[in-house]
PDB file of N, CA, C and O in Angstrom, chain B, residues numbered from 101:
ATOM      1  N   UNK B 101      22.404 -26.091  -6.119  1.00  0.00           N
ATOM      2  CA  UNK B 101      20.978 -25.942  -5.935  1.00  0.00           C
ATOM      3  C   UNK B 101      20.481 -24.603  -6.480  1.00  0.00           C
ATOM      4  O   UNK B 101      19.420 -24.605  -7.104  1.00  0.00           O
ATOM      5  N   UNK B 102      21.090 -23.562  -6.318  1.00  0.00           N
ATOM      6  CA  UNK B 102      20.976 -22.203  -6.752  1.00  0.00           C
ATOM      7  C   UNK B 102      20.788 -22.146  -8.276  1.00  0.00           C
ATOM      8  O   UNK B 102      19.820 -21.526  -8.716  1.00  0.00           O
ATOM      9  N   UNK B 103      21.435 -22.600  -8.902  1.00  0.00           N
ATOM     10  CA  UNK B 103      21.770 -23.223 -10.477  1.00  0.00           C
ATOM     11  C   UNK B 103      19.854 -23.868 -11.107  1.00  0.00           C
ATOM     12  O   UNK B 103      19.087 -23.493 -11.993  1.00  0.00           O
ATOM     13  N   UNK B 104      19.826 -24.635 -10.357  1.00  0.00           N
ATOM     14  CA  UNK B 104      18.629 -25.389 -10.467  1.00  0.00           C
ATOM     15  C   UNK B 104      17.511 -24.495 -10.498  1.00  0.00           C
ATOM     16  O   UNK B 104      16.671 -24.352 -11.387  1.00  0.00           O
ATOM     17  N   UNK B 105      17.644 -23.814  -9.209  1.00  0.00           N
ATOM     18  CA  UNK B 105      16.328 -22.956  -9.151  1.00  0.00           C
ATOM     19  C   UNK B 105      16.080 -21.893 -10.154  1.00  0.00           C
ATOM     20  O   UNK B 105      14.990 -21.552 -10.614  1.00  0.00           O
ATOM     21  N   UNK B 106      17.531 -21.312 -10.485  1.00  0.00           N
ATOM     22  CA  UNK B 106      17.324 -20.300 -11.580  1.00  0.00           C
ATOM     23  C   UNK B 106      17.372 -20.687 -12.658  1.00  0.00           C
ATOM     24  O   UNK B 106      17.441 -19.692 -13.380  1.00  0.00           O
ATOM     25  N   UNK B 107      17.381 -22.143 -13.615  1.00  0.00           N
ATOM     26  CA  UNK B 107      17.008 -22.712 -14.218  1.00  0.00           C
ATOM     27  C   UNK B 107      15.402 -22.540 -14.735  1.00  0.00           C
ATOM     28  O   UNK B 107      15.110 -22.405 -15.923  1.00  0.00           O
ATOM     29  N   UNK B 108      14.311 -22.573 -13.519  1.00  0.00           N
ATOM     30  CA  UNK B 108      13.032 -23.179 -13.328  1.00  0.00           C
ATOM     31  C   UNK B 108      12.034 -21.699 -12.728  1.00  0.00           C
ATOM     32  O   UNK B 108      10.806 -21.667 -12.640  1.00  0.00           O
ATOM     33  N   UNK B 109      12.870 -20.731 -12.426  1.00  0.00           N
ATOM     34  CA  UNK B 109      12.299 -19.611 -12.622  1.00  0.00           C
ATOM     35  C   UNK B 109      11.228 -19.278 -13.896  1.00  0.00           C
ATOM     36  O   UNK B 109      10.027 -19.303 -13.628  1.00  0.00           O
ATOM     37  N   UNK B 110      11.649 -18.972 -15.257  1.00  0.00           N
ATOM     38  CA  UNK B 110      10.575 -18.502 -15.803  1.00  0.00           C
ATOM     39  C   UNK B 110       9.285 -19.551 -15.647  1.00  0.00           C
ATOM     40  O   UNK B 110       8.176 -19.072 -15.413  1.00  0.00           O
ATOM     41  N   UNK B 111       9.484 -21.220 -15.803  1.00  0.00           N
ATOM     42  CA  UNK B 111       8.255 -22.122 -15.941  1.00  0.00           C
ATOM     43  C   UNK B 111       7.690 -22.079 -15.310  1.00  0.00           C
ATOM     44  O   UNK B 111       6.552 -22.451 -15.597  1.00  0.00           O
ATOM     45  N   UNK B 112       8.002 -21.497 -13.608  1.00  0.00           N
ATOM     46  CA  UNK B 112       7.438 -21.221 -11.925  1.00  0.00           C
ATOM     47  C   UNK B 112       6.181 -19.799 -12.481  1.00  0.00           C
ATOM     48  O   UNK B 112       4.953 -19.723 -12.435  1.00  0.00           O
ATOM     49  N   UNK B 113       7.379 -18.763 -13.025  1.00  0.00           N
ATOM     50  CA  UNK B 113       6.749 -17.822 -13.035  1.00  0.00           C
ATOM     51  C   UNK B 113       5.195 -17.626 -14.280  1.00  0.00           C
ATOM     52  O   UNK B 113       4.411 -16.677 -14.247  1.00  0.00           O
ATOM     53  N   UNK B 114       5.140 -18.634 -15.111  1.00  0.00           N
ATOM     54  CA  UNK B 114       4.166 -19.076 -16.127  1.00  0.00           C
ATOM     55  C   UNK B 114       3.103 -19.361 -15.181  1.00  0.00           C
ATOM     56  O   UNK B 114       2.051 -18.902 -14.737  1.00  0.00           O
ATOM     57  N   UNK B 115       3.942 -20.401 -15.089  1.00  0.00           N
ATOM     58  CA  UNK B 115       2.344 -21.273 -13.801  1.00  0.00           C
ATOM     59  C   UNK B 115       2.006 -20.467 -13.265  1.00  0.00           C
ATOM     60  O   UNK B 115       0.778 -20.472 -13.357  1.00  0.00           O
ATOM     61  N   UNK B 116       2.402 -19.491 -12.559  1.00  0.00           N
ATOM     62  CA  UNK B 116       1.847 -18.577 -11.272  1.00  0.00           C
ATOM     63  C   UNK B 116       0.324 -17.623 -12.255  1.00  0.00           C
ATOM     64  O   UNK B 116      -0.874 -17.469 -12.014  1.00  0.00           O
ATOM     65  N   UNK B 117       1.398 -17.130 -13.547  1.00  0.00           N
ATOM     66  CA  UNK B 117       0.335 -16.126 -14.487  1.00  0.00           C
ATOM     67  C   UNK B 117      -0.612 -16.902 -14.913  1.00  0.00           C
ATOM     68  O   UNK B 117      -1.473 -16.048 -15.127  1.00  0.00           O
ATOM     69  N   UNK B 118      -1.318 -18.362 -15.329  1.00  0.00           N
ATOM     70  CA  UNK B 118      -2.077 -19.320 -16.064  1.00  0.00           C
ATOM     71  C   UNK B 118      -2.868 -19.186 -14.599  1.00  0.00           C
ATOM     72  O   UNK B 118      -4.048 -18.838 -14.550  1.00  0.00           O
ATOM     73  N   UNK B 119      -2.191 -19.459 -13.578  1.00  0.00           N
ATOM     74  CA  UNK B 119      -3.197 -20.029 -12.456  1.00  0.00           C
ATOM     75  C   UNK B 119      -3.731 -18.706 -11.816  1.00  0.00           C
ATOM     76  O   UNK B 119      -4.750 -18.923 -11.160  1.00  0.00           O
ATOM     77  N   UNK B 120      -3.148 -16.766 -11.819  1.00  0.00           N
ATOM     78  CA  UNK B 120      -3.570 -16.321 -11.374  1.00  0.00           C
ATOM     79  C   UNK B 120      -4.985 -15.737 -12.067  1.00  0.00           C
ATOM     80  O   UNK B 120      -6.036 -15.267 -11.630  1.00  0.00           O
ATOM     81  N   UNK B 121      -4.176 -16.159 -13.977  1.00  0.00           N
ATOM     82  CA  UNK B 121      -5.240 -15.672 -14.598  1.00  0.00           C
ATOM     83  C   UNK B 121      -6.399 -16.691 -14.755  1.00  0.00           C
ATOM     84  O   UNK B 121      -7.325 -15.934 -15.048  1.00  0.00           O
ATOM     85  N   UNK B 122      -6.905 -17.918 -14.740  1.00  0.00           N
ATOM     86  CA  UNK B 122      -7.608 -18.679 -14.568  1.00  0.00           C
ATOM     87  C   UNK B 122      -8.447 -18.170 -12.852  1.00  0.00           C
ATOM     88  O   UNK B 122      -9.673 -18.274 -12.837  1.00  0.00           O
ATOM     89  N   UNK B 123      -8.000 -17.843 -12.008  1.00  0.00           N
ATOM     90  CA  UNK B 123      -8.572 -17.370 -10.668  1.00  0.00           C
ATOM     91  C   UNK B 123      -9.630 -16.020 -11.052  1.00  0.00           C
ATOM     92  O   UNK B 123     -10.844 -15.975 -10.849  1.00  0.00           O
ATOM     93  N   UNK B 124      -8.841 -15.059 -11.610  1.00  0.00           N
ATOM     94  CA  UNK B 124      -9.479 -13.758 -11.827  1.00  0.00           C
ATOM     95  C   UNK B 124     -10.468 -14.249 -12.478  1.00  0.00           C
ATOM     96  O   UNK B 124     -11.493 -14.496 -11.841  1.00  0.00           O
ATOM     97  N   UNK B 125     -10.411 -14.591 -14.296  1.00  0.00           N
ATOM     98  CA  UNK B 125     -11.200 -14.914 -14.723  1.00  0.00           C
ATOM     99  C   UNK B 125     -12.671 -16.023 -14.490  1.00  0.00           C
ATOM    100  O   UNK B 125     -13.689 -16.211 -15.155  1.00  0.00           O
ATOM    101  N   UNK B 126     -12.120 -16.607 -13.157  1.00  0.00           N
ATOM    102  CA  UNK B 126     -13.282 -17.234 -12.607  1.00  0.00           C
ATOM    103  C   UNK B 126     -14.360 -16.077 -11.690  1.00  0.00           C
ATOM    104  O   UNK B 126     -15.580 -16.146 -11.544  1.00  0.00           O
ATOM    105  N   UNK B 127     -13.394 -15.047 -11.173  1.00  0.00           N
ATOM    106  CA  UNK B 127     -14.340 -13.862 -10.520  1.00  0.00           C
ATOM    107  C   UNK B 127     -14.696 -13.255 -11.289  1.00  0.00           C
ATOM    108  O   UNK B 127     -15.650 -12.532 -11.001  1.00  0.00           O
ATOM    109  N   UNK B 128     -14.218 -13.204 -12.509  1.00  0.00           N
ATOM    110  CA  UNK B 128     -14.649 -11.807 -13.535  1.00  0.00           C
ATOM    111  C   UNK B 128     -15.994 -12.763 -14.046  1.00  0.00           C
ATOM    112  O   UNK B 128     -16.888 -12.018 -14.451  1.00  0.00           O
ATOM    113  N   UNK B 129     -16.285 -13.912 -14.112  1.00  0.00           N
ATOM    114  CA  UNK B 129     -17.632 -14.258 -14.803  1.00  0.00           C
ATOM    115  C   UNK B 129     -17.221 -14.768 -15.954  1.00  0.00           C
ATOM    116  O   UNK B 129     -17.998 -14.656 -16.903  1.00  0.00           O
ATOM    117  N   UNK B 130     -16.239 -15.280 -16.118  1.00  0.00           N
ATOM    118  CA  UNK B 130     -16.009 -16.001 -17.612  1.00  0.00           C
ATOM    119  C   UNK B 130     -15.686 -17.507 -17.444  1.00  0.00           C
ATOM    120  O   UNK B 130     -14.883 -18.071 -16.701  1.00  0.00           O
ATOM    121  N   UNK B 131     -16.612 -18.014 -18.419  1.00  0.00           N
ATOM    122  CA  UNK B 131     -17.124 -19.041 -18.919  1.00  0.00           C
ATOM    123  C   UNK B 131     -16.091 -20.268 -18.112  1.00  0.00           C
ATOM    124  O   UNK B 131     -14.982 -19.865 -17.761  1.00  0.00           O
ATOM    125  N   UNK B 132     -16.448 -21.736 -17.823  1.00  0.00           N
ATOM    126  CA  UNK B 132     -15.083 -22.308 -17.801  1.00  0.00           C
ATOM    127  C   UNK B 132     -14.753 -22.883 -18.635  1.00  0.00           C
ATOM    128  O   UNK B 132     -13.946 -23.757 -18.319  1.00  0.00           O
ATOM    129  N   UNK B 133     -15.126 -22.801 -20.201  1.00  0.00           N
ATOM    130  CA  UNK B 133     -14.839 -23.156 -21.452  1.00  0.00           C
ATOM    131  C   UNK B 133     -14.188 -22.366 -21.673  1.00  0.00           C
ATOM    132  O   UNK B 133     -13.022 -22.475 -21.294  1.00  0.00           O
ATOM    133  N   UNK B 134     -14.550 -21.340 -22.296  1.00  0.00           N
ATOM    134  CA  UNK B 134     -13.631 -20.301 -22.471  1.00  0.00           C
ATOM    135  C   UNK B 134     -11.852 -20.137 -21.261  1.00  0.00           C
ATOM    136  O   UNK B 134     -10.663 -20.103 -21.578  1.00  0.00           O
ATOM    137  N   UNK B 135     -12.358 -20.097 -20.298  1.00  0.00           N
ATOM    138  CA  UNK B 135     -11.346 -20.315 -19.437  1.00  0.00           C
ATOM    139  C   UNK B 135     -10.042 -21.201 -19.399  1.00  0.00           C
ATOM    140  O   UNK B 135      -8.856 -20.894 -19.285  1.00  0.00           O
ATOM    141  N   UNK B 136     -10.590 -22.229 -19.515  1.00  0.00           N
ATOM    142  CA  UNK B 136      -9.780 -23.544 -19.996  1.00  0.00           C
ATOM    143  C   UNK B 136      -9.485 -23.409 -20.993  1.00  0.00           C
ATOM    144  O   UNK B 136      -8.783 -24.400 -21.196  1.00  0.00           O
ATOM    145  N   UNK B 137      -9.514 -22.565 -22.317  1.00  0.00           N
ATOM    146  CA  UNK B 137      -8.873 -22.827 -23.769  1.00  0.00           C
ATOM    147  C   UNK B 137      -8.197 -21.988 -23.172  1.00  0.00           C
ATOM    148  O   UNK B 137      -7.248 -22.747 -22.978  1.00  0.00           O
ATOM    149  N   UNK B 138      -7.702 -20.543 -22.459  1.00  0.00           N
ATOM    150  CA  UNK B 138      -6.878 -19.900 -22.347  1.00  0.00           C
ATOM    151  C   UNK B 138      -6.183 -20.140 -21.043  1.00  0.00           C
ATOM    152  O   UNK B 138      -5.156 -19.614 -20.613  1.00  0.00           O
ATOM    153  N   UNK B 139      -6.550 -20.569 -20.787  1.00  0.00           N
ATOM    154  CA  UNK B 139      -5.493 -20.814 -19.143  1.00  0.00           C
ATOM    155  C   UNK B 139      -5.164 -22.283 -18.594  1.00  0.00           C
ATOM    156  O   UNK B 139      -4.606 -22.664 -17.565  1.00  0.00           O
ATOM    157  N   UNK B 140      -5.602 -22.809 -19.440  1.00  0.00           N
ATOM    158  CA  UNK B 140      -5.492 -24.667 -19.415  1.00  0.00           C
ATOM    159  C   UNK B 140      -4.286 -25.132 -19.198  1.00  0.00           C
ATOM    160  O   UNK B 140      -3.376 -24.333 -18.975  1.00  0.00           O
ATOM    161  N   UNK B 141      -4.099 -26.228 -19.217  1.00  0.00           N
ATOM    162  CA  UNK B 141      -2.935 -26.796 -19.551  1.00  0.00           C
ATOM    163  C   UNK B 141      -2.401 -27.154 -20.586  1.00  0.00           C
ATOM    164  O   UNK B 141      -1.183 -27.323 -20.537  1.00  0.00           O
ATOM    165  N   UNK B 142      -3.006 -27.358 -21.684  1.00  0.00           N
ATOM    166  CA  UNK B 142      -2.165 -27.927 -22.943  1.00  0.00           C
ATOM    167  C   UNK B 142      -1.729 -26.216 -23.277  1.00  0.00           C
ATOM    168  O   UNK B 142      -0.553 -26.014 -23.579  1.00  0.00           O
ATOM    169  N   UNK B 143      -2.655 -25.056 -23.217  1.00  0.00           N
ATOM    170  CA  UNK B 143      -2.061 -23.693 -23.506  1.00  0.00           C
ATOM    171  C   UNK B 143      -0.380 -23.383 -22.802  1.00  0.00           C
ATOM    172  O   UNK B 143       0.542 -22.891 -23.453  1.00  0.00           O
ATOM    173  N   UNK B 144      -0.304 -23.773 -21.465  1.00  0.00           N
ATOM    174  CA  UNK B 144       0.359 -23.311 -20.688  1.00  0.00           C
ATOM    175  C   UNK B 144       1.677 -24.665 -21.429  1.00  0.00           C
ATOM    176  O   UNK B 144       2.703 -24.128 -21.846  1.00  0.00           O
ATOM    177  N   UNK B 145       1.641 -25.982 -21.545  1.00  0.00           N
ATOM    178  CA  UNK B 145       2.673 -26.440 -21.642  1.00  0.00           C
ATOM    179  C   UNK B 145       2.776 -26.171 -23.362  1.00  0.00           C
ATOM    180  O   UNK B 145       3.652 -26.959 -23.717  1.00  0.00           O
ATOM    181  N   UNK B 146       2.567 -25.852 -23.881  1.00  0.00           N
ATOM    182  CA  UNK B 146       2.885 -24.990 -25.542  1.00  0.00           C
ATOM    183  C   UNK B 146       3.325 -23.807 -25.155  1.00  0.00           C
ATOM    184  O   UNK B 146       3.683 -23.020 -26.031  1.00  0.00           O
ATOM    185  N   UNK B 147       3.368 -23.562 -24.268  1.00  0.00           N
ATOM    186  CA  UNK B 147       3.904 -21.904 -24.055  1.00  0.00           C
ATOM    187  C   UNK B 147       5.338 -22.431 -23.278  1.00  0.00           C
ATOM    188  O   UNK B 147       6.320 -21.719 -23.488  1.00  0.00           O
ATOM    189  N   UNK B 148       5.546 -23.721 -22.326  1.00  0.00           N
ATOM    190  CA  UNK B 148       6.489 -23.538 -21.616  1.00  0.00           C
ATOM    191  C   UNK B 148       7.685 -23.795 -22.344  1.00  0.00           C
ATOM    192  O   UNK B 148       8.818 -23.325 -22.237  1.00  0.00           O
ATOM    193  N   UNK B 149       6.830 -25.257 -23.660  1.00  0.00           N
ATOM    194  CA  UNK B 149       8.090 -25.660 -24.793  1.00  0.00           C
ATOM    195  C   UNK B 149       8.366 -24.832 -25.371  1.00  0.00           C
ATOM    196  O   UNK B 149       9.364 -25.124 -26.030  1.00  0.00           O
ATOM    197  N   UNK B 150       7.892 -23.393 -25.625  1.00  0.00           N
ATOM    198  CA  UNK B 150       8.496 -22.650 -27.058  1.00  0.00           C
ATOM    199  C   UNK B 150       9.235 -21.909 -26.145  1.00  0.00           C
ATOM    200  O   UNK B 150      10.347 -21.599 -26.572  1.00  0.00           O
ATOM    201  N   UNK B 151       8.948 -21.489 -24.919  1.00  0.00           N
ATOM    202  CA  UNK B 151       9.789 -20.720 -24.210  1.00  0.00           C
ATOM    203  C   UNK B 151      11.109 -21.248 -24.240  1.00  0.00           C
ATOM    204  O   UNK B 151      12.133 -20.734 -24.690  1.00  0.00           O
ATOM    205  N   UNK B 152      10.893 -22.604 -23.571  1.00  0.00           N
ATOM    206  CA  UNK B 152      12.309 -22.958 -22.741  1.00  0.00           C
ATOM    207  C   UNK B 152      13.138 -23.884 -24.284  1.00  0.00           C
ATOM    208  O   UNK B 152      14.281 -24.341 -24.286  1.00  0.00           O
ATOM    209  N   UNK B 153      12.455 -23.919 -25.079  1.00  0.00           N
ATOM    210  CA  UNK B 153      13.278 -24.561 -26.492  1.00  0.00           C
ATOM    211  C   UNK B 153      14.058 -23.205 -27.277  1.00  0.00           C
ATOM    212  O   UNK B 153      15.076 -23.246 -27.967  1.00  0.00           O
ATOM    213  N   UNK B 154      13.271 -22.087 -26.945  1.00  0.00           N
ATOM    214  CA  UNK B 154      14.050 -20.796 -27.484  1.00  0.00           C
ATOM    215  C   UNK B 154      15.066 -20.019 -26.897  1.00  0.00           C
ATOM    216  O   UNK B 154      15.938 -19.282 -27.358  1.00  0.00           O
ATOM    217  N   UNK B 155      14.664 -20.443 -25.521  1.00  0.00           N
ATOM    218  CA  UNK B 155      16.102 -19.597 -24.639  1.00  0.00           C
ATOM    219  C   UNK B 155      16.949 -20.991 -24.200  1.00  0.00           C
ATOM    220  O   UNK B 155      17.494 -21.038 -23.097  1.00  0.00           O
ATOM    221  N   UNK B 156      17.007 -21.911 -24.969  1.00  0.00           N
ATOM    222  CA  UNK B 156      17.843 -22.892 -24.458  1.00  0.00           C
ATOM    223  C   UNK B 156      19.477 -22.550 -24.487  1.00  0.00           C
ATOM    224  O   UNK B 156      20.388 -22.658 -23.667  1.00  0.00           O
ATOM    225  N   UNK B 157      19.386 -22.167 -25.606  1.00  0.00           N
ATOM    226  CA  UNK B 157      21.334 -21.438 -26.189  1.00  0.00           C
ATOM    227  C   UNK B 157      21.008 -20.094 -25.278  1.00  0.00           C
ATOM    228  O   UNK B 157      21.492 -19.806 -24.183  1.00  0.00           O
ATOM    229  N   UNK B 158      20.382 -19.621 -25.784  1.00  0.00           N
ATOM    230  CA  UNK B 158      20.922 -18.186 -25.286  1.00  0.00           C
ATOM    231  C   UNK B 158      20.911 -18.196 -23.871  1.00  0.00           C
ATOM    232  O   UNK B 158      21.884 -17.866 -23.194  1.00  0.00           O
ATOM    233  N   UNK B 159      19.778 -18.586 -23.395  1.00  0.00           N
ATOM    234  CA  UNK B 159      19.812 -17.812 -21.339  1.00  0.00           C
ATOM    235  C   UNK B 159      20.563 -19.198 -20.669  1.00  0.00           C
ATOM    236  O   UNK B 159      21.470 -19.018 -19.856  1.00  0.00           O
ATOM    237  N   UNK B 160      20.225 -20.334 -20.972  1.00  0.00           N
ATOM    238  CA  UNK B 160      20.989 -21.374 -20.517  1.00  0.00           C
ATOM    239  C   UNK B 160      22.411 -22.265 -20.895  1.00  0.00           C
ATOM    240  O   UNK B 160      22.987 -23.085 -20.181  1.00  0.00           O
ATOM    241  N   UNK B 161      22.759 -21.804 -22.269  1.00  0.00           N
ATOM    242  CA  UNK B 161      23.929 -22.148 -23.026  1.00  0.00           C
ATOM    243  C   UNK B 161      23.794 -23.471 -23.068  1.00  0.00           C
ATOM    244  O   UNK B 161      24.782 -24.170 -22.846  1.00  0.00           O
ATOM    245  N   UNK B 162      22.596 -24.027 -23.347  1.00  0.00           N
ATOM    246  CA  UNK B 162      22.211 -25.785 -23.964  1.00  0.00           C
ATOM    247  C   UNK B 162      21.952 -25.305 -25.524  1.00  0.00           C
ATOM    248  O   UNK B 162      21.648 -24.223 -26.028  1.00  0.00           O
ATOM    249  N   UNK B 163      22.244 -26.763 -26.102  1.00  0.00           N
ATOM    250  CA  UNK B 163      21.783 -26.905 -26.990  1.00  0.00           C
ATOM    251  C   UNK B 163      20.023 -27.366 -27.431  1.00  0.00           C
ATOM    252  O   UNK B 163      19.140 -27.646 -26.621  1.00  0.00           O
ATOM    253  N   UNK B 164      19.904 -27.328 -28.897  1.00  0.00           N
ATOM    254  CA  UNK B 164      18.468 -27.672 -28.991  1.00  0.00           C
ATOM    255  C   UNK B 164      18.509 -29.255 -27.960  1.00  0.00           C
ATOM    256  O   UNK B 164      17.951 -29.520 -26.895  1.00  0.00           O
ATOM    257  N   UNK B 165      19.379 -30.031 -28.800  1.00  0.00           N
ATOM    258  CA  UNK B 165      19.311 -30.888 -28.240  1.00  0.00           C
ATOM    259  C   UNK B 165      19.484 -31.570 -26.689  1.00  0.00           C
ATOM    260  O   UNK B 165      19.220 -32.745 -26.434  1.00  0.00           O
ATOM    261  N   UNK B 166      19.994 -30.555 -25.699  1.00  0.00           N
ATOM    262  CA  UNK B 166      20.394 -30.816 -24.819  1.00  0.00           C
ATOM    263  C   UNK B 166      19.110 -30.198 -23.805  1.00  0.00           C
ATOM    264  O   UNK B 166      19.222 -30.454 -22.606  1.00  0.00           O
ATOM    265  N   UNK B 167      18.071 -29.507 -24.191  1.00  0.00           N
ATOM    266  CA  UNK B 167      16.941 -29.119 -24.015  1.00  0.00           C
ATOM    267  C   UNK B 167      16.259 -30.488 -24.294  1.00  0.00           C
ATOM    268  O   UNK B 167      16.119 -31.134 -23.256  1.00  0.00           O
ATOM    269  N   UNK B 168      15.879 -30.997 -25.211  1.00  0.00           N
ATOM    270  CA  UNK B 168      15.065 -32.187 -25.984  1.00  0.00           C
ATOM    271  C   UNK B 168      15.202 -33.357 -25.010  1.00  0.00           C
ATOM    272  O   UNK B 168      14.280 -34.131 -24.755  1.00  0.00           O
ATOM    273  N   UNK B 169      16.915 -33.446 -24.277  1.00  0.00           N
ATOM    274  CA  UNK B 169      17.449 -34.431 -23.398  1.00  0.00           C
ATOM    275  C   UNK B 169      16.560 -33.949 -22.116  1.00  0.00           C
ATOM    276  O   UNK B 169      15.731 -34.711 -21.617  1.00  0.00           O
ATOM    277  N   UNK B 170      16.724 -33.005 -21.760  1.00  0.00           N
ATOM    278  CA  UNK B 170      15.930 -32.295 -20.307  1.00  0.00           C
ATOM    279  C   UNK B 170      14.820 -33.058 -20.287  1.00  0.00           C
ATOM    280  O   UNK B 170      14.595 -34.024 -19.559  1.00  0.00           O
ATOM    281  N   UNK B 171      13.913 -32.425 -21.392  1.00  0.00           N
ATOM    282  CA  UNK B 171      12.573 -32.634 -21.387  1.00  0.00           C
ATOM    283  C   UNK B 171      11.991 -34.985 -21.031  1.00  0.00           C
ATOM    284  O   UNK B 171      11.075 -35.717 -20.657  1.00  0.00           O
ATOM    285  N   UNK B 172      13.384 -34.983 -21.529  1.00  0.00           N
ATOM    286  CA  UNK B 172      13.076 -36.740 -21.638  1.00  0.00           C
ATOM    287  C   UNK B 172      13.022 -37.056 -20.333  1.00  0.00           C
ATOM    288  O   UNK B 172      12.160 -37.808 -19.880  1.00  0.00           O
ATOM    289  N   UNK B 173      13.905 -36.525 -19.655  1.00  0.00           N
ATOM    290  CA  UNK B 173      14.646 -36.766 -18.236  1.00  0.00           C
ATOM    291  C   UNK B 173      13.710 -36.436 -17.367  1.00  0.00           C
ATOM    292  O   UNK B 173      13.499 -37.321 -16.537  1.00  0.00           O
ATOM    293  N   UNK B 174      12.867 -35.170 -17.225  1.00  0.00           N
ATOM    294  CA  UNK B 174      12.023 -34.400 -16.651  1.00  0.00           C
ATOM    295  C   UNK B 174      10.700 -35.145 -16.665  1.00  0.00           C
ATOM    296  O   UNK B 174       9.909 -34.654 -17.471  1.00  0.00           O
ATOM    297  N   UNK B 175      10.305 -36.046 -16.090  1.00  0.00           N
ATOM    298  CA  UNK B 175       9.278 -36.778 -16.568  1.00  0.00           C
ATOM    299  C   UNK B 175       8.038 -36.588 -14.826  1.00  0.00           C
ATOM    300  O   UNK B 175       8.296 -36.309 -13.655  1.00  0.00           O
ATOM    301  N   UNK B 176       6.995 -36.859 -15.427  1.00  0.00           N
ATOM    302  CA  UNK B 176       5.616 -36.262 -13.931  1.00  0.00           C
ATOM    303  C   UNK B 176       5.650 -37.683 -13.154  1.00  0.00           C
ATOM    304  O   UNK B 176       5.562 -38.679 -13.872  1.00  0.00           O
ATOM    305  N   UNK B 177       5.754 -37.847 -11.945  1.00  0.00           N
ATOM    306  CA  UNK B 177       5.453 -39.202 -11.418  1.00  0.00           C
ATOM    307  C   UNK B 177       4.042 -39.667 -11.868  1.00  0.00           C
ATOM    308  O   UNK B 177       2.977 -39.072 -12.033  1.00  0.00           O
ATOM    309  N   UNK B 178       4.520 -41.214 -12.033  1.00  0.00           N
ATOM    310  CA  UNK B 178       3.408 -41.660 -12.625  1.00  0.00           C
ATOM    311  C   UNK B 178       2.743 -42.383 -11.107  1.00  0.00           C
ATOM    312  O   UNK B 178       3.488 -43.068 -10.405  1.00  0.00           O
ATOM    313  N   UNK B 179       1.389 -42.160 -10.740  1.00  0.00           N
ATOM    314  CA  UNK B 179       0.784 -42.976 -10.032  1.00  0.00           C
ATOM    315  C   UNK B 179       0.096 -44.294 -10.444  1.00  0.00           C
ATOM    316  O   UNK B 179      -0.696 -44.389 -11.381  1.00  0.00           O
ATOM    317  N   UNK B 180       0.502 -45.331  -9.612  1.00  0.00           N
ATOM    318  CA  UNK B 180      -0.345 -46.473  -9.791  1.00  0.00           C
ATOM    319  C   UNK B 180      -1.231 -46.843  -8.581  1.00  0.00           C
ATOM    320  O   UNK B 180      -1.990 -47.809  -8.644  1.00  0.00           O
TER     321      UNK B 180
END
């Protein structure tokens, strides 16, 4: 379980910065257009793939491909 969690550390720690900076920037007075191109979600999951596709060998000792497998596996529940 320990393994897992430190796996999912940096993507935890993304979300936390997108969602704290989307908060501020709602007190600071900026736009929620503007807001949403920088703190959105399609920003944040382009940031999580280049992250976690670049430290796949090095911080986790996967391959590209064994990253590519993750991502298949890793899937959002779908509601019906």
């Amino acid at each position: 379980m320990a393994e897992r969690i430190q796996y999912i550390k940096l993507p935890i720690a993304l979300l936390v910065i997108f969602a704290l900076g989307k908060l501020i920037g709602g007190f600071a007075g900026l736009p929620y257009e503007a807001g949403s191109q920088i703190f959105g979600m399609v920003p944040l999951t382009v940031a999580l793939c280049l992250v976690w596709g670049g430290l796949a060998r090095t911080v986790y000792g996967q391959s590209i491909g064994g990253a590519i497998t993750l991502g298949k596996l890793v899937k959002a529940p779908r509601h019906n």
